[in-house]
N, CA, C and O atoms as a GROMACS GRO file, in nm:
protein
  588
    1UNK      N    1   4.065   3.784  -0.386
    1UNK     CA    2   4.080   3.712  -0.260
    1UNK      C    3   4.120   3.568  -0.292
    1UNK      O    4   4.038   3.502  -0.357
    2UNK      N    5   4.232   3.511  -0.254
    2UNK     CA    6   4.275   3.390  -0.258
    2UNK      C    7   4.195   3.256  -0.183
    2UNK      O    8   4.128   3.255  -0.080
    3UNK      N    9   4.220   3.179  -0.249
    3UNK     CA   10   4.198   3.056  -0.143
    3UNK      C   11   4.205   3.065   0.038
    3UNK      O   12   4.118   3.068   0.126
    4UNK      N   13   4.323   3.067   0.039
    4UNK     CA   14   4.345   3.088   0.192
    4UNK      C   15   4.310   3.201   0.280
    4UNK      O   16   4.329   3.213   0.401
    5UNK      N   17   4.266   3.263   0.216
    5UNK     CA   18   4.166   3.408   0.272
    5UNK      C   19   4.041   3.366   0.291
    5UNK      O   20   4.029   3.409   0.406
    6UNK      N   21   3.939   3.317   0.268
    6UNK     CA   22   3.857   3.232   0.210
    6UNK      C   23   3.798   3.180   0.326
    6UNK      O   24   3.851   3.082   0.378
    7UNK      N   25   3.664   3.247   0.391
    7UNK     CA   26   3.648   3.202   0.522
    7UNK      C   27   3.530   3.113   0.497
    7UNK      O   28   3.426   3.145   0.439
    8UNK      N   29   3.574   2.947   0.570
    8UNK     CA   30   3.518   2.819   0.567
    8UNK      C   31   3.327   2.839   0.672
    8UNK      O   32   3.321   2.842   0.795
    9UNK      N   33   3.266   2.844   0.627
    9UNK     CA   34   3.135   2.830   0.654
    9UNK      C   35   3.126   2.644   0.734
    9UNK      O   36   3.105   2.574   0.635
   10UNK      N   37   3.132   2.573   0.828
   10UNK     CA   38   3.101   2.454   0.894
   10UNK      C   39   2.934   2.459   0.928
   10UNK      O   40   2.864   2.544   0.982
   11UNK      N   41   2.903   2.311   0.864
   11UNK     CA   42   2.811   2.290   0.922
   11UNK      C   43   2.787   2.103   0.965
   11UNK      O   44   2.822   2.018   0.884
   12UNK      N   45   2.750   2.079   1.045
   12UNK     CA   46   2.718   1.925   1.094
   12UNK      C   47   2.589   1.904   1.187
   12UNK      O   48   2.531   1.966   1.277
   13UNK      N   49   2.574   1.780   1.115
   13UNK     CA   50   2.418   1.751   1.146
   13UNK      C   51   2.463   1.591   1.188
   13UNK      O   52   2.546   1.530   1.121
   14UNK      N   53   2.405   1.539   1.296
   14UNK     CA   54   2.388   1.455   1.318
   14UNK      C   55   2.218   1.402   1.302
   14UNK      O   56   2.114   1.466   1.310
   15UNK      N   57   2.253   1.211   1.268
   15UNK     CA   58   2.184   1.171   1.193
   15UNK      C   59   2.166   1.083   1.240
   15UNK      O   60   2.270   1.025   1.271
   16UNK      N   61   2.005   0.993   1.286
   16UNK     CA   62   1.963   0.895   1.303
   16UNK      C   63   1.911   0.744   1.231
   16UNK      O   64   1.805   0.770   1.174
   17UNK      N   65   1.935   0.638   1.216
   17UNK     CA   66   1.909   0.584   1.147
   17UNK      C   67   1.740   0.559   1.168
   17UNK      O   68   1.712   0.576   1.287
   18UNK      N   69   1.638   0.528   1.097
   18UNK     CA   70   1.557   0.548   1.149
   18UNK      C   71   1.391   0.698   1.106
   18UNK      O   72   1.277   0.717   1.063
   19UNK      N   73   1.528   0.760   1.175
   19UNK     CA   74   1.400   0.881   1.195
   19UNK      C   75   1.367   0.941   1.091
   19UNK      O   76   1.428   1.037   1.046
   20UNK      N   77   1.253   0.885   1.037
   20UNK     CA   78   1.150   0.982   0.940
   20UNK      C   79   1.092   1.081   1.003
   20UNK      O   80   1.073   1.180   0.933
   21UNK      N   81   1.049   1.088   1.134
   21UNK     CA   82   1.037   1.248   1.174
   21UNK      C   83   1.102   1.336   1.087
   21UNK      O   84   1.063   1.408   0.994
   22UNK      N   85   1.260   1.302   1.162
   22UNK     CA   86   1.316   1.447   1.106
   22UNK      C   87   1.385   1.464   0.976
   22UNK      O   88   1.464   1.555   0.952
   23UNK      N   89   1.351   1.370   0.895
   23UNK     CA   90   1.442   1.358   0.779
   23UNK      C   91   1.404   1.422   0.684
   23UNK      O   92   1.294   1.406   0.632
   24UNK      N   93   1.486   1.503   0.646
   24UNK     CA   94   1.516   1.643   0.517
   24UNK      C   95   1.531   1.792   0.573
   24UNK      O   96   1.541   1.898   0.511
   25UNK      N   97   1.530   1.761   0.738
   25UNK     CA   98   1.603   1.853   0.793
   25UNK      C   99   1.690   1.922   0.778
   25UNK      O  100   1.683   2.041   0.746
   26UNK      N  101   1.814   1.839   0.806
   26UNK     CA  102   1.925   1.934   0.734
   26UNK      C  103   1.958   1.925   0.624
   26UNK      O  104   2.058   1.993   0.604
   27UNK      N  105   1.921   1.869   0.530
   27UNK     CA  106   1.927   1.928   0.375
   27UNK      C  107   1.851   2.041   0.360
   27UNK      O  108   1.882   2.124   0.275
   28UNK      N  109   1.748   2.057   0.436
   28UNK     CA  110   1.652   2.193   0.417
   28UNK      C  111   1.725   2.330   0.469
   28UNK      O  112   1.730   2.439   0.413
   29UNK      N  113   1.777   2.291   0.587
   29UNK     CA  114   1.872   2.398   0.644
   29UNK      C  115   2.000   2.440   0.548
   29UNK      O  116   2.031   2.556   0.521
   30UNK      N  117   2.058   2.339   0.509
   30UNK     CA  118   2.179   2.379   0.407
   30UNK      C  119   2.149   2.438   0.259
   30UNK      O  120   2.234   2.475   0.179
   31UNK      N  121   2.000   2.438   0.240
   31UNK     CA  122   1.957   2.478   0.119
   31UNK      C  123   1.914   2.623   0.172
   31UNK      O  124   1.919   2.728   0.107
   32UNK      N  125   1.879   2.610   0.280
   32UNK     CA  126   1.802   2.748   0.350
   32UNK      C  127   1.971   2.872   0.347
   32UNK      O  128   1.983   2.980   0.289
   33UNK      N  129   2.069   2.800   0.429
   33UNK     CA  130   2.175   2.865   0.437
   33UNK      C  131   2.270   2.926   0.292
   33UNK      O  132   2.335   3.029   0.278
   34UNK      N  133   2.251   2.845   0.225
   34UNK     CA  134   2.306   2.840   0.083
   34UNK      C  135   2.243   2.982   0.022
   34UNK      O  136   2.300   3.081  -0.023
   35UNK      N  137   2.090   2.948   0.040
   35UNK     CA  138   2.010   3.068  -0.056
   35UNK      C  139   2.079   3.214   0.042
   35UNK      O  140   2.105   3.326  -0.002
   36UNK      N  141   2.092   3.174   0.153
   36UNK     CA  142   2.075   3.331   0.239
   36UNK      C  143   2.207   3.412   0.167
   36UNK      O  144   2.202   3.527   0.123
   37UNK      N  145   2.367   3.293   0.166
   37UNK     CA  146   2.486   3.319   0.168
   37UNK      C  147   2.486   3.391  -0.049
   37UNK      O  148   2.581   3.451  -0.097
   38UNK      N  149   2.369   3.361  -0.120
   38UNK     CA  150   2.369   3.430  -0.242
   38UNK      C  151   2.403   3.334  -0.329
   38UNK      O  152   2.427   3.359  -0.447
   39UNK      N  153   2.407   3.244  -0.290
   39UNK     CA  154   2.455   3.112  -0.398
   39UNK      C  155   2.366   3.102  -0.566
   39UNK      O  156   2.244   3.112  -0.565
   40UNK      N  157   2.422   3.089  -0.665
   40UNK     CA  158   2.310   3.061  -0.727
   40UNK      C  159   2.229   2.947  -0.757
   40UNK      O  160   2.263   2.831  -0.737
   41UNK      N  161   2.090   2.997  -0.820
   41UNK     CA  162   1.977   2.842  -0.787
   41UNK      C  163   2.018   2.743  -0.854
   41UNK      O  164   1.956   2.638  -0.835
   42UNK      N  165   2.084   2.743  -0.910
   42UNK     CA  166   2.102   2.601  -1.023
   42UNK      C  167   2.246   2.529  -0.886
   42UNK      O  168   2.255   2.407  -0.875
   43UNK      N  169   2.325   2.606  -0.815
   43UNK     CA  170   2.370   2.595  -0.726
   43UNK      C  171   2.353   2.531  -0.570
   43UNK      O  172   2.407   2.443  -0.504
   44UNK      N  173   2.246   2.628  -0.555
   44UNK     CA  174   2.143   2.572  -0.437
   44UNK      C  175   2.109   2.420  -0.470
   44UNK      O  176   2.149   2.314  -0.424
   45UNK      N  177   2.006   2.458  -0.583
   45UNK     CA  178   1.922   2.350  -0.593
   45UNK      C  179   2.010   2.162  -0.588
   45UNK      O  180   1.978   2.058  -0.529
   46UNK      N  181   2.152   2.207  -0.708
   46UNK     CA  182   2.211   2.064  -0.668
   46UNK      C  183   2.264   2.011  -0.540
   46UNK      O  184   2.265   1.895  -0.497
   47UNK      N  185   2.310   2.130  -0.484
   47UNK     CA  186   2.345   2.112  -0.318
   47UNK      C  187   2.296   2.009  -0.259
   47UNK      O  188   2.330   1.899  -0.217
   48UNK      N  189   2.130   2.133  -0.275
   48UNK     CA  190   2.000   2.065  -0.142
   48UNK      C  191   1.962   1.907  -0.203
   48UNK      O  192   1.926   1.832  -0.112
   49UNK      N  193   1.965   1.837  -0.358
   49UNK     CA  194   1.956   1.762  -0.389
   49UNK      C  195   2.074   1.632  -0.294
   49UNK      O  196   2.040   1.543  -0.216
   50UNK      N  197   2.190   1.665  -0.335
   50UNK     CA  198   2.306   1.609  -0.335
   50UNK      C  199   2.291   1.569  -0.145
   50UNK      O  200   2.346   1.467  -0.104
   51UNK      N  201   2.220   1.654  -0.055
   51UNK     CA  202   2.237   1.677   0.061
   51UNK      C  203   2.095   1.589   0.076
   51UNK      O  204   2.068   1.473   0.107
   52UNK      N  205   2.035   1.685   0.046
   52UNK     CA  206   1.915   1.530   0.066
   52UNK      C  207   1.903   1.356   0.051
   52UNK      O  208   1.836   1.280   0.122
   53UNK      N  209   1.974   1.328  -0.046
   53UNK     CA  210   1.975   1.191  -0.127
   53UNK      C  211   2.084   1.108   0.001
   53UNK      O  212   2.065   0.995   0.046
   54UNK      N  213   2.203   1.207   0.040
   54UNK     CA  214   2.301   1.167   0.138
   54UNK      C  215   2.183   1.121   0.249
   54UNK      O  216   2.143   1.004   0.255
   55UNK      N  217   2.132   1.226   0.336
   55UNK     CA  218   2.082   1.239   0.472
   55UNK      C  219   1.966   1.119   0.459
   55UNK      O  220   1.914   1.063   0.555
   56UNK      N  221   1.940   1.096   0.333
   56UNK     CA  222   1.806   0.950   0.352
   56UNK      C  223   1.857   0.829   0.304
   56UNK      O  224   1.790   0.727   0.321
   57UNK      N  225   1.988   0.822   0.233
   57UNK     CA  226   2.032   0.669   0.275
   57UNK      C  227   2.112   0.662   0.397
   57UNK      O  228   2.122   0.543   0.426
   58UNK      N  229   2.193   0.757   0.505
   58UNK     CA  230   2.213   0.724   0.617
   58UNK      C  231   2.042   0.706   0.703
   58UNK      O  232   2.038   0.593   0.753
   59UNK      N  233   1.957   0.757   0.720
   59UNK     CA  234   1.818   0.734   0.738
   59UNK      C  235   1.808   0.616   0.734
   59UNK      O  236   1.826   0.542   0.831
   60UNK      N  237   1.777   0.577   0.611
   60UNK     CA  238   1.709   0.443   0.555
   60UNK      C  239   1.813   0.326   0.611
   60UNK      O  240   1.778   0.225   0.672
   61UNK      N  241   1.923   0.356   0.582
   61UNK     CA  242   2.008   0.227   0.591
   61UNK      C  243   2.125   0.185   0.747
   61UNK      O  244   2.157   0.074   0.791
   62UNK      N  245   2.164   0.330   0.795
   62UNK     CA  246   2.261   0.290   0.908
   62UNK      C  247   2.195   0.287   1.031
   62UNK      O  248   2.073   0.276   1.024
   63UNK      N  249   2.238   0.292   1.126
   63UNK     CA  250   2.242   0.318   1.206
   63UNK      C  251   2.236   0.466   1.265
   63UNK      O  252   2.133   0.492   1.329
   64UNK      N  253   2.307   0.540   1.256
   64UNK     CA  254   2.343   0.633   1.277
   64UNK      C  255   2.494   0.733   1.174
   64UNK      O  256   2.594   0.682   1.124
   65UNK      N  257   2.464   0.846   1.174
   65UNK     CA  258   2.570   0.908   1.056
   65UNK      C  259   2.561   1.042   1.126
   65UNK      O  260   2.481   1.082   1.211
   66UNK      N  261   2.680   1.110   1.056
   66UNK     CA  262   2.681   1.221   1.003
   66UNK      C  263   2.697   1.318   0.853
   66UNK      O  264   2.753   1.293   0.746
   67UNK      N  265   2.632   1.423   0.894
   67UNK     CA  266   2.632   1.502   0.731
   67UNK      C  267   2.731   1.627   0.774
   67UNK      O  268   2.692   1.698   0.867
   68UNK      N  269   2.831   1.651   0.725
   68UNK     CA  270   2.896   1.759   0.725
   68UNK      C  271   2.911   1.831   0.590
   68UNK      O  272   2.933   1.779   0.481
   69UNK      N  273   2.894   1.985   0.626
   69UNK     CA  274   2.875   2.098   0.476
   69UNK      C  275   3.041   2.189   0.542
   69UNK      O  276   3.060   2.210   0.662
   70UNK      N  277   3.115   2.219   0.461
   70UNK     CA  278   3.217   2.283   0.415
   70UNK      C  279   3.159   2.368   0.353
   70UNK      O  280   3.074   2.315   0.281
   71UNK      N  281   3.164   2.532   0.340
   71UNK     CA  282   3.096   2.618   0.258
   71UNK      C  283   3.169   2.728   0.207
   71UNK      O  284   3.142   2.812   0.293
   72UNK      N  285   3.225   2.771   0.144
   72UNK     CA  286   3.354   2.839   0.051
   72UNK      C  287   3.308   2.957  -0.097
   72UNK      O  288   3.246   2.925  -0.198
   73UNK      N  289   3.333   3.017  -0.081
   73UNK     CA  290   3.267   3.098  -0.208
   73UNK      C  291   3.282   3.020  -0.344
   73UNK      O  292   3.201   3.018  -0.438
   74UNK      N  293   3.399   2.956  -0.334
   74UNK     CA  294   3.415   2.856  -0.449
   74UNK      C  295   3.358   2.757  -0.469
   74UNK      O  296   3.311   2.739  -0.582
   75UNK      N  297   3.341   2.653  -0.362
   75UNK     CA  298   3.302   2.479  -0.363
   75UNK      C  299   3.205   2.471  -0.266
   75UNK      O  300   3.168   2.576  -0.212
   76UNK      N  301   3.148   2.347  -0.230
   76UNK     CA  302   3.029   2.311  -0.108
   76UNK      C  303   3.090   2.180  -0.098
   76UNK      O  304   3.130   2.102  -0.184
   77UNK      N  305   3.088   2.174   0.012
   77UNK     CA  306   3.169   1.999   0.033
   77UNK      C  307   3.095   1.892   0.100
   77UNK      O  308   3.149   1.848   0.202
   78UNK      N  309   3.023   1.858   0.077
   78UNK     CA  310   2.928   1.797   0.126
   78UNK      C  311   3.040   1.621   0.198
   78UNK      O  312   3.125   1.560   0.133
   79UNK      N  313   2.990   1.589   0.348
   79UNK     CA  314   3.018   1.443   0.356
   79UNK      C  315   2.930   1.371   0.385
   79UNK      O  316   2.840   1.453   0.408
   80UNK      N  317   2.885   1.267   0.402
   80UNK     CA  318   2.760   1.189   0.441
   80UNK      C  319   2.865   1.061   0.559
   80UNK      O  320   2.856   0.954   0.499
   81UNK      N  321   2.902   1.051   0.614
   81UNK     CA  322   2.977   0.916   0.707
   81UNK      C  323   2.891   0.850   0.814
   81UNK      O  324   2.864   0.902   0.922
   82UNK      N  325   2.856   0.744   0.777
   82UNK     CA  326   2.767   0.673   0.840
   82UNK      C  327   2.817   0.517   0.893
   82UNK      O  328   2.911   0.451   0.849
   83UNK      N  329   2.719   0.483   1.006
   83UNK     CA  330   2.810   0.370   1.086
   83UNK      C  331   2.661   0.301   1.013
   83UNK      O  332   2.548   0.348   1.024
   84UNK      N  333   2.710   0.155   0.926
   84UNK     CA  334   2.541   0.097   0.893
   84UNK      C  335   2.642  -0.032   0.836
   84UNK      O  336   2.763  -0.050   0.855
   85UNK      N  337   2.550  -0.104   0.767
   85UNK     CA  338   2.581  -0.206   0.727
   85UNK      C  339   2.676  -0.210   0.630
   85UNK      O  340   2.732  -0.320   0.625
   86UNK      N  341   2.722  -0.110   0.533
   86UNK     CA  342   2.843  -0.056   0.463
   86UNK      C  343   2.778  -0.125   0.299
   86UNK      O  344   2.663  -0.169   0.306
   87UNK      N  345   2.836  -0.133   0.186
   87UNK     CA  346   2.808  -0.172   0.071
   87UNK      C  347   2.880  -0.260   0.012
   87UNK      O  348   2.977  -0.222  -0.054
   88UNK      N  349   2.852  -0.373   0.022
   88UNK     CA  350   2.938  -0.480  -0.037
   88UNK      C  351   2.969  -0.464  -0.239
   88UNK      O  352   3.078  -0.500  -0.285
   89UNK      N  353   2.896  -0.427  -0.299
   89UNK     CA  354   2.914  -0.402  -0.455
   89UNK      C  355   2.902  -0.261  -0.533
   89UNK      O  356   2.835  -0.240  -0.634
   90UNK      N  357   2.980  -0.173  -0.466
   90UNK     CA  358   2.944   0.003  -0.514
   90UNK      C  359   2.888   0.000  -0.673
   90UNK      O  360   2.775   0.045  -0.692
   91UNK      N  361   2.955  -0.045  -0.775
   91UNK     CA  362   2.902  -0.061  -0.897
   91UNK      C  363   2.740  -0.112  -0.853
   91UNK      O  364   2.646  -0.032  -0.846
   92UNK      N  365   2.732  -0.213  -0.836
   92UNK     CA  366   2.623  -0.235  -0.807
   92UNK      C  367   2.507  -0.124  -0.795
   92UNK      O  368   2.423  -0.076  -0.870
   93UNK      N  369   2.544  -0.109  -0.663
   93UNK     CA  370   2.501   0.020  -0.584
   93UNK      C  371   2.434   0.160  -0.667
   93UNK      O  372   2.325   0.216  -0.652
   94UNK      N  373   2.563   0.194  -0.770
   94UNK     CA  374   2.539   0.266  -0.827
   94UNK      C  375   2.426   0.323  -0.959
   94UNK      O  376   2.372   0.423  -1.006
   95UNK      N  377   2.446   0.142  -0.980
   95UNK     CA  378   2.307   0.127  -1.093
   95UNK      C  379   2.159   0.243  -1.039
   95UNK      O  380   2.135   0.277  -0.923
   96UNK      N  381   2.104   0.270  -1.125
   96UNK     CA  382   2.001   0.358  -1.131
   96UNK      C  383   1.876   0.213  -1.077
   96UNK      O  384   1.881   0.113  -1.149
   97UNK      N  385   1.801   0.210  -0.990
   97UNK     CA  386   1.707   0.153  -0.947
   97UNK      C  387   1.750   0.012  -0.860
   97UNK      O  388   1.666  -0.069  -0.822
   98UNK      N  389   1.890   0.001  -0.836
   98UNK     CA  390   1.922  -0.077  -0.758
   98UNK      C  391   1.877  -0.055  -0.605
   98UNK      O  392   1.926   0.051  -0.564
   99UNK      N  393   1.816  -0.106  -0.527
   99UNK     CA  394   1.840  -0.075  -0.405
   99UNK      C  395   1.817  -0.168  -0.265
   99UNK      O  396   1.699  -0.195  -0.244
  100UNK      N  397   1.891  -0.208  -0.191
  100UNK     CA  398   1.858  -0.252  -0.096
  100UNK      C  399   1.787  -0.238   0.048
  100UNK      O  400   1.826  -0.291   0.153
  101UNK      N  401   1.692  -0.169   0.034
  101UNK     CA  402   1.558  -0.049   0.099
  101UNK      C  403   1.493  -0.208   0.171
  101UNK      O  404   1.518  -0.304   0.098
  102UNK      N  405   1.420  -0.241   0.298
  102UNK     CA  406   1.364  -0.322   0.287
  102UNK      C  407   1.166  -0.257   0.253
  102UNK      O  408   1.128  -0.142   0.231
  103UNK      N  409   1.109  -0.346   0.260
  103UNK     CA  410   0.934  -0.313   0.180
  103UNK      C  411   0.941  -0.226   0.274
  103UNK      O  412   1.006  -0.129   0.234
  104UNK      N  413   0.898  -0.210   0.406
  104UNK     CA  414   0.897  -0.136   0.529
  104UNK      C  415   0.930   0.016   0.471
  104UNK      O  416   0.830   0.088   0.476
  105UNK      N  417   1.029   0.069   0.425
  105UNK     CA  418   1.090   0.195   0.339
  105UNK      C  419   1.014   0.208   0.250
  105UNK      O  420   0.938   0.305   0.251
  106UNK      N  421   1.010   0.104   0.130
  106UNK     CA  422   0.950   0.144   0.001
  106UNK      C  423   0.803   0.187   0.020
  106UNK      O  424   0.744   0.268  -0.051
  107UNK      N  425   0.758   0.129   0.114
  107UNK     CA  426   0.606   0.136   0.180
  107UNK      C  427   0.645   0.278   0.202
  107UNK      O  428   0.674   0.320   0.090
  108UNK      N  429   0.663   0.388   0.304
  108UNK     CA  430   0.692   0.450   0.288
  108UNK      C  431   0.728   0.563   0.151
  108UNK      O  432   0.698   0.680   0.172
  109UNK      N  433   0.789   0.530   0.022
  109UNK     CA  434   0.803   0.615  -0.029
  109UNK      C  435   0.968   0.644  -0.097
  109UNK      O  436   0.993   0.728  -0.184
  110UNK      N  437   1.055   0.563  -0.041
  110UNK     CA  438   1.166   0.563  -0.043
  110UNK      C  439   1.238   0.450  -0.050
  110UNK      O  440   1.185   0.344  -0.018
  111UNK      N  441   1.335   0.453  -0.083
  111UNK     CA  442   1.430   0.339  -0.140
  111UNK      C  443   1.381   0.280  -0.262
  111UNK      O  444   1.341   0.166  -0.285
  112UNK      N  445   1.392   0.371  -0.328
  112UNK     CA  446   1.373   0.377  -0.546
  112UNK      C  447   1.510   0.286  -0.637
  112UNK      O  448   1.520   0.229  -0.746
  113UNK      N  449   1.622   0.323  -0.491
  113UNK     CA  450   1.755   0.275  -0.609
  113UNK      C  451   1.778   0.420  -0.664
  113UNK      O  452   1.858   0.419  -0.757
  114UNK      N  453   1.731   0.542  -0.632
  114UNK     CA  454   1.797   0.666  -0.721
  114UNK      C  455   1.874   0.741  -0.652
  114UNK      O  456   1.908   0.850  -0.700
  115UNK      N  457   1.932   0.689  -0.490
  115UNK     CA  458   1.964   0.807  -0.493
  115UNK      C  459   2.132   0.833  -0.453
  115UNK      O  460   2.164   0.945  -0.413
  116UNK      N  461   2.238   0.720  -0.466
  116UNK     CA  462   2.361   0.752  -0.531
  116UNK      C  463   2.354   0.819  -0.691
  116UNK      O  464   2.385   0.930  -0.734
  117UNK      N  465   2.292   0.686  -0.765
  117UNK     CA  466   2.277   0.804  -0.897
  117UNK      C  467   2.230   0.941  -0.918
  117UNK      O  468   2.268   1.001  -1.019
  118UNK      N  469   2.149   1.001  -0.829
  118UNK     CA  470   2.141   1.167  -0.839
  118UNK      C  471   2.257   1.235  -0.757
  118UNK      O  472   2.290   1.352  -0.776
  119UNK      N  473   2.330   1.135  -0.644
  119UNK     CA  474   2.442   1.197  -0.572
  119UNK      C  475   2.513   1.231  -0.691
  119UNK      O  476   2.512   1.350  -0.722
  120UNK      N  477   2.582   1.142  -0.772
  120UNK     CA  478   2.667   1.160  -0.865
  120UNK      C  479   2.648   1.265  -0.958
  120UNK      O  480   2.740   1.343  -0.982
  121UNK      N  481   2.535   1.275  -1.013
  121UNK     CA  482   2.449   1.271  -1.135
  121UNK      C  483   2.440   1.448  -1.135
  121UNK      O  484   2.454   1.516  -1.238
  122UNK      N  485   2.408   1.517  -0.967
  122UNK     CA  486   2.446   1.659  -0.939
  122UNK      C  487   2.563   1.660  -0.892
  122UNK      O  488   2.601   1.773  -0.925
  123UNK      N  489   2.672   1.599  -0.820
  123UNK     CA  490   2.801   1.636  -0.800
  123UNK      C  491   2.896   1.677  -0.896
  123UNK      O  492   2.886   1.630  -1.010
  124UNK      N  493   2.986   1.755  -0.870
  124UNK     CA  494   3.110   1.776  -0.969
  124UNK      C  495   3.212   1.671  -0.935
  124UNK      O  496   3.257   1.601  -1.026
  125UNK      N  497   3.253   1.655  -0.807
  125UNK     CA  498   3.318   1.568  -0.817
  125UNK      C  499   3.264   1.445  -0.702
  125UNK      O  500   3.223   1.497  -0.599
  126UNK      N  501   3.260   1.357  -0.702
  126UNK     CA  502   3.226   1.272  -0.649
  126UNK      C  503   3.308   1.161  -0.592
  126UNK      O  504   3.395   1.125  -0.672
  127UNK      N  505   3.307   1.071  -0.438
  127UNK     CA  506   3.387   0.954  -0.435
  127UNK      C  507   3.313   0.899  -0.306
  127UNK      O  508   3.244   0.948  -0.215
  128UNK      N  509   3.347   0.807  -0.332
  128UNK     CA  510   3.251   0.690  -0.248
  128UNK      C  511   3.346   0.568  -0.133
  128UNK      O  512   3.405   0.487  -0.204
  129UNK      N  513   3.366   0.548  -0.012
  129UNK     CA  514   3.396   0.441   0.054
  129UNK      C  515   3.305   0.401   0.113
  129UNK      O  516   3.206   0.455   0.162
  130UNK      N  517   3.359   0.257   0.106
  130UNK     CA  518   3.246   0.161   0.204
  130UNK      C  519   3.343  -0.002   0.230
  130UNK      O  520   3.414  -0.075   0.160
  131UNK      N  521   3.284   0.003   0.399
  131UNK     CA  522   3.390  -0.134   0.464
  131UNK      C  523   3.198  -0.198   0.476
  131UNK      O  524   3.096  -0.140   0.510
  132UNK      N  525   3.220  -0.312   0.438
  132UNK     CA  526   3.078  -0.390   0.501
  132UNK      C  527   3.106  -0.439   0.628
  132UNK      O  528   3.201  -0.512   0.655
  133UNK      N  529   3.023  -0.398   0.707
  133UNK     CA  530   2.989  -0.415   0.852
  133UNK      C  531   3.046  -0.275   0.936
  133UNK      O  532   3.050  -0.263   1.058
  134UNK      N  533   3.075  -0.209   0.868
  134UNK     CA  534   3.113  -0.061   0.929
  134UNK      C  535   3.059   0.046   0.862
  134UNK      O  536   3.001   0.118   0.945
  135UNK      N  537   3.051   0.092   0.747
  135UNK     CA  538   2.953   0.215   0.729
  135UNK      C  539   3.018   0.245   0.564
  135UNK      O  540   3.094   0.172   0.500
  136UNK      N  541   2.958   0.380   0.526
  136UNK     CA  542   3.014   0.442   0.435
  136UNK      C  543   3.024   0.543   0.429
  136UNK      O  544   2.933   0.608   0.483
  137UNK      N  545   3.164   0.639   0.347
  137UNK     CA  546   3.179   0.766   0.364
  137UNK      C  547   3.177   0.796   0.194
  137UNK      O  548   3.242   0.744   0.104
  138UNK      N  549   3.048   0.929   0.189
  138UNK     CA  550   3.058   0.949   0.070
  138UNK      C  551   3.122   1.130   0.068
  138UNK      O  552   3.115   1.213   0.159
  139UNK      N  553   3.166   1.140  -0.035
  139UNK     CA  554   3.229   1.298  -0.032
  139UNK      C  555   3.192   1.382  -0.199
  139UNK      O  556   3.229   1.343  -0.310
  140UNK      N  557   3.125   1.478  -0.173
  140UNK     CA  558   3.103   1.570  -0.242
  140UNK      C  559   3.134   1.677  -0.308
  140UNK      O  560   3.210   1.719  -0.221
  141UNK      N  561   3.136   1.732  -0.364
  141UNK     CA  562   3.191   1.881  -0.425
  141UNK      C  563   3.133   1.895  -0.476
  141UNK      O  564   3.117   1.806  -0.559
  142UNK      N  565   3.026   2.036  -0.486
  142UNK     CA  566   2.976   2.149  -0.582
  142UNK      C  567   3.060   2.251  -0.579
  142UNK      O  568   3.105   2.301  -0.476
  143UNK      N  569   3.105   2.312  -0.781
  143UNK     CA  570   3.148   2.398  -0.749
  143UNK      C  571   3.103   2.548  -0.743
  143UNK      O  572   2.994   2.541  -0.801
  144UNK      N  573   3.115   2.640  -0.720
  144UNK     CA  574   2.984   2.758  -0.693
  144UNK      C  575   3.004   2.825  -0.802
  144UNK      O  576   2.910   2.891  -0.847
  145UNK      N  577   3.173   2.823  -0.890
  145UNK     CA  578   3.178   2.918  -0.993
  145UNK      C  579   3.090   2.884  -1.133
  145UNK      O  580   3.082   2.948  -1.238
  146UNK      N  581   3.011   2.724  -1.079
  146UNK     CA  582   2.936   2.674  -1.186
  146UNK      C  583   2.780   2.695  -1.203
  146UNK      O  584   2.744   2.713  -1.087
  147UNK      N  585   2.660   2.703  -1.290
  147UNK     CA  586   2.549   2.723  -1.307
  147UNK      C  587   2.494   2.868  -1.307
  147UNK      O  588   2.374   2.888  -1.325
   0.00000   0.00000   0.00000
């Protein structure tokens, strides 16, 4: 079966800035969906990682976002696009324990600075935009023929 045969699985979650209620929601759902569709765990597991780490810096930091999953026997496409304060130094950013979380979060439990570096760190392929004062769009790929 080719590429273009290849029927696209959509999923989108809208995202609050804010809400610790519901946050790990839909990373839980896309990990839930993943396991059902036969994926394997080393598969799953970077997904639901890669999907989680997205859905709690739009949380922690914007305003409001979305998470969109692309789902393909081949790849998982994860996007994270969020309307927030955007990232003025991505290097920066990227450093392992960098983070601009205020105490309020860390109190909480979150905003370590880890979690672009585990975006990356489980992605295959990875890429990152960001306008400051408008948001950031991060984009993902797992590939499924891997783990």
């Amino acid at each position: 079966m080719g590429d273009k045969a290849e029927q696209a699985i959509m999923l989108e979650f809208t995202l609050q800035g804010q809400d610790f209620i519901r946050a790990g929601e839909a990373s839980s759902e896309i990990k839930q969906r993943l396991k059902k569709l036969g994926f394997k765990p080393d598969v799953v597991r970077r997904a639901a990682i890669v999907a989680y780490e997205s859905e709690m810096n739009v949380i922690i930091h914007a305003r409001k976002g979305t998470l969109r999953v692309e789902i393909t026997p081949r790849k998982i496409l994860i996007q994270a696009l969020d309307e927030g304060p955007g990232i003025a130094d991505i290097e920066q950013a990227m450093q392992e324990g960098f983070s601009t979380a205020p105490d309020m979060i860390r109190e909480l439990g979150f905003g370590a600075g880890m979690g672009l570096p585990n975006i990356k760190r489980f992605a295959d392929e990875f890429k990152i935009q960001s306008r400051v004062g408008e948001g950031t769009l991060l984009e993902i790929i797992i590939h499924a023929d891997k783990g």
